[in-house]
C-alpha positions in Angstrom: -17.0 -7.7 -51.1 -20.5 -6.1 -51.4 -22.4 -9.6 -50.3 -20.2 -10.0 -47.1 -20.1 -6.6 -46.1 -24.2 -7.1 -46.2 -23.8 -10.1 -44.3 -21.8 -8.0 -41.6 -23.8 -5.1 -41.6 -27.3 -6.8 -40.8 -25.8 -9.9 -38.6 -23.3 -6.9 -36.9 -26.0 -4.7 -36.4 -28.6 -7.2 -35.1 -26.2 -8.5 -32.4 -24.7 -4.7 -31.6 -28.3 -3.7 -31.0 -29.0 -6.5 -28.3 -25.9 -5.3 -26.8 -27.6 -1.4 -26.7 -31.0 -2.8 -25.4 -28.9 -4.5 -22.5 -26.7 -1.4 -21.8 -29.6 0.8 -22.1 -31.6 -1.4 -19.8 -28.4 -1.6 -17.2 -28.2 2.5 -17.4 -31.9 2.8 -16.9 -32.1 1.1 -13.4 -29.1 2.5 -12.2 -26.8 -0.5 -12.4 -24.1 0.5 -13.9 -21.8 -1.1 -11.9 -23.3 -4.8 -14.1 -21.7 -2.9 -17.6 -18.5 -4.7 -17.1 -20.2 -8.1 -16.6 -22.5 -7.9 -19.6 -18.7 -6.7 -21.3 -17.4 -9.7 -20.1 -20.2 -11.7 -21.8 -20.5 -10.3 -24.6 -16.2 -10.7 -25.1 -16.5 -14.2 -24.4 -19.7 -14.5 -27.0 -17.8 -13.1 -29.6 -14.5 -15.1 -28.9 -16.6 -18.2 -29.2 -17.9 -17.6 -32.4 -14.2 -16.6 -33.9 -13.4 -19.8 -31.9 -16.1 -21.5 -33.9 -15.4 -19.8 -37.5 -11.6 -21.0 -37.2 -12.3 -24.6 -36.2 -14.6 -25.1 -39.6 -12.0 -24.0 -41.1 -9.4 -26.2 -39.8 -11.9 -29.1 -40.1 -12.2 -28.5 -43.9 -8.0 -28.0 -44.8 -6.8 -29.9 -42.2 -8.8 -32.9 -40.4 -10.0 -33.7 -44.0 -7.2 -35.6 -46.1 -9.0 -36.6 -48.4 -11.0 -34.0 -51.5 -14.1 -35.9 -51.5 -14.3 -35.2 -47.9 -13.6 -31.7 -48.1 -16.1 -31.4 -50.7 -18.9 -33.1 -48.7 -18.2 -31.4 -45.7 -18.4 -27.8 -47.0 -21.0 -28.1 -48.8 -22.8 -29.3 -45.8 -22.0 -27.1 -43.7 -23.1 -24.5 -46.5 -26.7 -26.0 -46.9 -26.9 -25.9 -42.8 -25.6 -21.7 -43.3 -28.7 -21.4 -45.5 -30.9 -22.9 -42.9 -29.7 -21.3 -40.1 -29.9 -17.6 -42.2 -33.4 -18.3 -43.5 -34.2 -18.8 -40.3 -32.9 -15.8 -38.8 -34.1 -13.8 -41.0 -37.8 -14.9 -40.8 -37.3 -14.7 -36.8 -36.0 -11.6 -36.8 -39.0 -9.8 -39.1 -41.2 -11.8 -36.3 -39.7 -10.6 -33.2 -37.9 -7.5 -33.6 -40.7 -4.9 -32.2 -40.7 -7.5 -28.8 -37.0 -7.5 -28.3 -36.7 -5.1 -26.0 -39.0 -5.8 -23.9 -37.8 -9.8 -24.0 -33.9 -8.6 -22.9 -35.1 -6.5 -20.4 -37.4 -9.3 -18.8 -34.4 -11.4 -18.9 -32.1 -8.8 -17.6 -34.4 -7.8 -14.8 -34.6 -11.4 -13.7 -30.5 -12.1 -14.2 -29.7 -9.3 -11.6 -32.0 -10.7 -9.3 -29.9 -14.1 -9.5 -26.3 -12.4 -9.3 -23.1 -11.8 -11.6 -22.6 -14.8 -13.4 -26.7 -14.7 -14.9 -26.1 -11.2 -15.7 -22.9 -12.5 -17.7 -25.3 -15.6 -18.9 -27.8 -13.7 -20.2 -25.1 -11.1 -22.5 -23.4 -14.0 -23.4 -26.4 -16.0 -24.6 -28.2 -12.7 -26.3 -24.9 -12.5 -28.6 -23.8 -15.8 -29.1 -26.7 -17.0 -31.3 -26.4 -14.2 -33.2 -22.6 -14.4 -33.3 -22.4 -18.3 -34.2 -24.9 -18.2 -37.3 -22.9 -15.4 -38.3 -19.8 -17.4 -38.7 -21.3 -20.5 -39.7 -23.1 -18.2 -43.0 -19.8 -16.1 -43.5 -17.9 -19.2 -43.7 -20.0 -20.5 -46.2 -20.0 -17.1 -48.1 -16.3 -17.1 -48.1 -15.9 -20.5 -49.5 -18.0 -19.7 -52.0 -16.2 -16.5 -53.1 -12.8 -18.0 -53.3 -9.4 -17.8 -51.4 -9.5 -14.1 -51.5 -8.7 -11.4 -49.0 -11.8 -9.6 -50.4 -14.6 -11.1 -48.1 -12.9 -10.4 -45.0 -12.7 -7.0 -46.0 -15.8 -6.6 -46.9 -17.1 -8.0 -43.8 -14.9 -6.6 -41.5 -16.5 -3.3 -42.7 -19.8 -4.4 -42.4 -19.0 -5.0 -38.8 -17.7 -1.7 -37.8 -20.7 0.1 -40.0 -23.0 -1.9 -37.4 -20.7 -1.1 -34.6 -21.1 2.6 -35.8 -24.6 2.8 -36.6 -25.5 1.0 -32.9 -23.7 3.3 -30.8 -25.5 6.9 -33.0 -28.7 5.0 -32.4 -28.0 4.8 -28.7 -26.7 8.1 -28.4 -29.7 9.5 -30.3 -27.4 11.2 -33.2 -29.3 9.6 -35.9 -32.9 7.8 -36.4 -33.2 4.4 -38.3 -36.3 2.8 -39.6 -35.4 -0.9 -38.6 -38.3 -2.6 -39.3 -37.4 -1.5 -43.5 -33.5 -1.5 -42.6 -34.4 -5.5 -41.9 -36.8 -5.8 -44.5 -34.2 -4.9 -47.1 -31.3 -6.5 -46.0 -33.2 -9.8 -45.2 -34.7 -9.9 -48.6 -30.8 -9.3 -50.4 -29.5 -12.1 -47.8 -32.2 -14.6 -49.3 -30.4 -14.0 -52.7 -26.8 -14.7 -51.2 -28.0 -17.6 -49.5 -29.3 -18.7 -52.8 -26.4 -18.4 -54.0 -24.8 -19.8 -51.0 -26.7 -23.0 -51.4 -26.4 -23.5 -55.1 -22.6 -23.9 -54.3 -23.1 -26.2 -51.6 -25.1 -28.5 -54.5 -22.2 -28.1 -57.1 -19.7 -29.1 -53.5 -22.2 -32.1 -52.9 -21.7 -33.4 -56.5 -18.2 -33.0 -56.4 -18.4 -35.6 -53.3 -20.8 -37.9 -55.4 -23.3 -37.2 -52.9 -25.7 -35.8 -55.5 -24.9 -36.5 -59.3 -25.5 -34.4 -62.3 -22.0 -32.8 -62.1 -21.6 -32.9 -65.8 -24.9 -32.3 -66.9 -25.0 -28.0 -67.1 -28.0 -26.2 -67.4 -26.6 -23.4 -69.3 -22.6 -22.4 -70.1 -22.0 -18.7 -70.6 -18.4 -19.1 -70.0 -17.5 -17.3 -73.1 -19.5 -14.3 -72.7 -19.0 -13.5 -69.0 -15.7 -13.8 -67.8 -15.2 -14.3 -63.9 -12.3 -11.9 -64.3 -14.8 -9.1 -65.2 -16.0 -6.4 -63.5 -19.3 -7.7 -63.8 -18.5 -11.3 -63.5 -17.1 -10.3 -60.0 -19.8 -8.6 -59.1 -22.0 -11.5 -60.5 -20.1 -13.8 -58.0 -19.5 -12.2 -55.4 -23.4 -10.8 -54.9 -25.3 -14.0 -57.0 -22.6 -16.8 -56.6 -22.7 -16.8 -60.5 -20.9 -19.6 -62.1 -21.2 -19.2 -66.0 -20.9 -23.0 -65.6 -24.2 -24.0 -63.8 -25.2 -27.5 -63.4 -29.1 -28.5 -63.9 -29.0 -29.4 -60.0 -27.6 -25.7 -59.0 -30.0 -24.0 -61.0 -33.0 -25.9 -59.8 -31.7 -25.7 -56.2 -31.5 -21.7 -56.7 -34.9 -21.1 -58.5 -37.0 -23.6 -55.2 -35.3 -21.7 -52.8 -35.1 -18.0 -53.7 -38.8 -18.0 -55.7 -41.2 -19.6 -52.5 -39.1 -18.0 -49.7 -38.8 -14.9 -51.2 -42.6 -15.0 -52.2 -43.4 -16.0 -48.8 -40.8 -12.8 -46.8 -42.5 -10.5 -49.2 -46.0 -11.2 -48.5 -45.4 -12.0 -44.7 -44.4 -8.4 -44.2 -47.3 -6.9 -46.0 -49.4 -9.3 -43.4 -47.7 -7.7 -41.2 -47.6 -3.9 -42.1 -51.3 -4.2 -42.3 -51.9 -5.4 -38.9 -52.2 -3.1 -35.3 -49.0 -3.9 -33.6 -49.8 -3.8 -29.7 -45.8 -5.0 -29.4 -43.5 -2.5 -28.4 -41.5 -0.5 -30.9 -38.4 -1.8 -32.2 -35.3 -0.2 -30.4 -34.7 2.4 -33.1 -33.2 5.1 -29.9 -31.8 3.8 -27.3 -30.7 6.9 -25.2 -29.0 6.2 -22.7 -31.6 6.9 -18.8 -34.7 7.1 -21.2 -37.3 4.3 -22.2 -39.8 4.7 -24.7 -43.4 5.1 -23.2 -46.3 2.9 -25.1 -48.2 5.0 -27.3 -51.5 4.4 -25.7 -50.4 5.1 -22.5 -48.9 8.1 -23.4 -51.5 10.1 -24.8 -53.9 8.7 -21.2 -54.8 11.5 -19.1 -53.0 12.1 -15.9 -55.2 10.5 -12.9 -57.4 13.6 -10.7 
């Protein structure tokens, strides 16, 4: 539950902020008659990724007949999660002090243009956001088993987001996202470790990559899946106590140089002058945040 309620809370929040900026934007320029377009966008955004979410997974119990098939495909579609994720959050720690400024430009331009690119524009802002989310939870889900349990624990990561989004646009509380995403990105490298060892042990179930009998280490008789910790193990790690040499070595390239790399990148960063706007961390609704440097200019005699 804890690893898909992380993957809900950062993805939920990410995608419920753009929907703040573009709200806030809307309320600042006195078009508040647009909110029920950008509403309609954003309904037909998240639809789409539901939409999306459901047909992988009546591609992979249903179109499939055969298990080698199955096995290939998820653990395709897995490996592609883990691209799409690392992605993400690399993007994200790169552009998340311009986003404002980016929506509003696009907003600004849409309501030049008329209804449907104001509905565009919503739809667009949320749908990338809302298609690698399915695509990753998916791949979390299968990896966690045919429980009940990561649906929970995402669906609460969702409505935490939902939550935190609308205090931050109301003001009632203040959130440092540039460490909020610093954190979560780093513990969604891990799942998507995880996430992509069991997309190897999937691929050598399909003889697309052999090695599936040749373990790197079996602790099945000292951790027991059934275990509080073994859960926790699996449902945060992916553990297997079963780990093939391919897994394991899959695991250690990926977490070790990305992690390395999203570490040090952000201490790059933290150490440079930012002349990019501040990340949305209030979003009132009427009010803008003014650029340092122009606020502390004297007024003109």
């Amino acid at each position: 539950m804890l690893a898909n309620y992380l993957i809900g809370l950062r993805e939920g929040l990410e995608a419920a902020l753009v929907v703040s900026i573009l709200v806030a934007y809307l309320v600042k320029v006195g078009r508040r008659d647009r909110l029920v377009v950008v509403s309609g966008g954003v309904a037909v955004a998240v639809a789409v990724s539901v939409g999306f979410g459901a047909l992988l997974t009546y591609t992979s119990t249903t179109l499939l007949s055969s298990y080698r098939s199955q096995e290939i495909f998820g653990g395709t579609m897995s490996a592609l999660a883990v691209v799409f994720v690392t992605w993400m959050v690399f993007w994200m720690r790169r552009t998340a002090r311009g986003m404002r400024a980016e929506l509003d430009g696009r907003l600004s331009s849409a309501l030049q243009l008329g209804t449907f690119a104001v509905a565009l524009t919503a739809f667009l802002a949320v749908a990338r956001e809302g298609l690698e989310t399915a695509l990753f939870f998916w791949s979390a889900v299968q990896a966690a088993g045919s429980t009940t349990t990561p649906v929970v624990g995402f669906a609460l990561g969702i409505a935490t987001a939902v939550m935190l989004a609308w205090l931050l646009y109301r003001r009632s509380v203040r959130l440092n996202l540039a460490r909020f995403f610093t954190w979560t990105g780093a513990g969604l490298i891990v799942i998507a470790a995880g996430v992509l060892a069991y997309a190897v042990h999937d691929l050598q179930e399909g003889g697309v990559i052999g090695g599936l009998n040749t373990l790197a280490f079996d602790v099945s008789d000292q951790i027991s899946l059934g275990s509080w910790y073994g859960t926790l193990l699996k449902g945060i790690f992916n553990f297997s106590p079963q780990t093939t040499v391919a897994q394991a070595i899959a695991w250690a390239a990926y977490v070790l140089p990305v992690m390395t790399i999203f570490i040090l990148g952000g201490r790059i960063q933290s150490g440079r002058p930012s002349q990019a706007a501040a990340p949305p961390t209030t979003l009132a609704a009427g009010q803008t945040q003014q650029p340092a440097d122009q606020a502390q200019q004297p007024a003109a005699r």
